[in-house]
N, C-alpha and C positions, 0 to 999 in steps of 0.2 A: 504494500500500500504506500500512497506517497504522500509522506511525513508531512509537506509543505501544505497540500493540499487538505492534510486533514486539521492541519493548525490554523488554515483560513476559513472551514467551518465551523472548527472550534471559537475560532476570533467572532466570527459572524455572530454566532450562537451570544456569545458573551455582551455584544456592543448593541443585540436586539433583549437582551436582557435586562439593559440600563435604561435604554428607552422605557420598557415596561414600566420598569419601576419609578421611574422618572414619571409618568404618564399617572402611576397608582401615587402619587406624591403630590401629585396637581389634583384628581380628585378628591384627597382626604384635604387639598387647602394645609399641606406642609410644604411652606416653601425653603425650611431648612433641610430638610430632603430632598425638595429639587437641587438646590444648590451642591451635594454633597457629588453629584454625577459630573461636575464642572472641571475643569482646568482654574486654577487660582486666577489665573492673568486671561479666562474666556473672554470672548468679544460676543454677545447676540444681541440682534434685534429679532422684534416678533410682529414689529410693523414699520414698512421702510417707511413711511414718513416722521418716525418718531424716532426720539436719539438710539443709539446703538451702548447698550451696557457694557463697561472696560471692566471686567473684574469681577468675583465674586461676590464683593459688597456691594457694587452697584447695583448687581442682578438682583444678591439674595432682597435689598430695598425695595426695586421695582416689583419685587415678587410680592412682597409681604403688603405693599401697599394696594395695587392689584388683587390679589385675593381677599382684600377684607371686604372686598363687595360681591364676592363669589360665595353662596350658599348650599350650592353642588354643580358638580359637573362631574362627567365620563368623555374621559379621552381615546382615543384608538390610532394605531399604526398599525401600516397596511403596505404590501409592493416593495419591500428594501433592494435599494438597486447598491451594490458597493463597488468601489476603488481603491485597490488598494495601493496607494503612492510607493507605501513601501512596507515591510513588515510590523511597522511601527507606526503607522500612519494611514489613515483611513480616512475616504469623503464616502459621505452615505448621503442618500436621497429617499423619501419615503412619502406615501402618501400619510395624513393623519384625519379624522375627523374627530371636532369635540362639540361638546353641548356643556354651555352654561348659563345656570339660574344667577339672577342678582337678589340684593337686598332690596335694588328699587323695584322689583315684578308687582301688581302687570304695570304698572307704569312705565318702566323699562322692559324691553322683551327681552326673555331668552334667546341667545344668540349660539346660532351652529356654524360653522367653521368647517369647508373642506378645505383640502391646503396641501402646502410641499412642506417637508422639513429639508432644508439642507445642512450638513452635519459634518465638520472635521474632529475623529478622532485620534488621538496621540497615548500609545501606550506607554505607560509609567510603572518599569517593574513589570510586575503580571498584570497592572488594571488598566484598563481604557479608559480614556475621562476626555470629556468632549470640549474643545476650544472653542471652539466656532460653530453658532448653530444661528441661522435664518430661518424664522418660519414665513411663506409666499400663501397667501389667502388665493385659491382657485374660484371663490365666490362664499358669501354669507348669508343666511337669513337673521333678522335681526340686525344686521349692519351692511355697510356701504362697501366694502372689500369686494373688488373682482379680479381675474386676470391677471395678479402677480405673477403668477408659475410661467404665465404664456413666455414661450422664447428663450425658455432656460437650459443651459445644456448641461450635459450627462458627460465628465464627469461635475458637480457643481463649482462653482467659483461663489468664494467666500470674499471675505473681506481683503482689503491689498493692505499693507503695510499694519 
């Protein structure tokens, strides 16, 4: 059997593990668990017209301030396409969909989200932890997002410098 091939399934397995759990972190509204799946010095944004988070603290803030008007939600990943740069380094691209209740309902609507994630992972030691993650809104109900993913290529392009 070949070693290589079965350490990039195993790596798959592992980096589609994070997301889970990253995913089941965002539904329980613990953004100190989202955060734990990061690169200390990450770059994400989750909507390109709004700033891009440098860092863990900046993130784990946007997180915590974000979710406090989040009363449930269910995430999902779907399609993981990967690239593996090098044995130590991964872009991943995935479809996700999520549904979230607010604290303002119904005055606020529940808002669903189909979408891209795009995703650089960097192993550290035995763990993956993700630097660079973009989420692209393919369309919304409940919000104005359309058409981000359009034109995106495979493997993803993240952030420059």
């Amino acid at each position: 059997m070949d070693e290589k091939k079965v350490r990039r399934l195993l790596d798959k397995q592992d980096m589609l593990e994070i997301l889970y759990q990253y995913c089941e972190a965002a539904d329980k509204n613990d953004p100190a668990n989202m955060t734990k799946f990061f690169h200390e010095d990450c770059v994400v944004q989750y909507v390109p017209t709004e700033s891009i988070k440098r860092g863990v603290k900046q993130l784990s803030d946007h997180l915590f301030s974000f979710l406090g008007a989040v009363i449930s939600g269910s995430h999902y990943i779907m399609n993981p396409m990967f690239e593996f740069v090098s044995d130590d380094e991964v872009l991943l691209a995935c479809y996700m969909f999520s549904w979230q209740r607010f604290s303002g309902y119904p005055a606020q609507a529940d808002a669903f989200r189909f979408g891209r994630y795009e995703i650089r992972f960097i192993r550290s030691g035995e763990t993956w932890r993700m630097t660079d993650m973009k989420l692209l809104s393919a369309g919304e109900i409940g919000g104005d997002r359309i058409a981000e993913q359009m034109g995106r290529p495979f493997p993803p392009v993240l952030f420059a410098g």
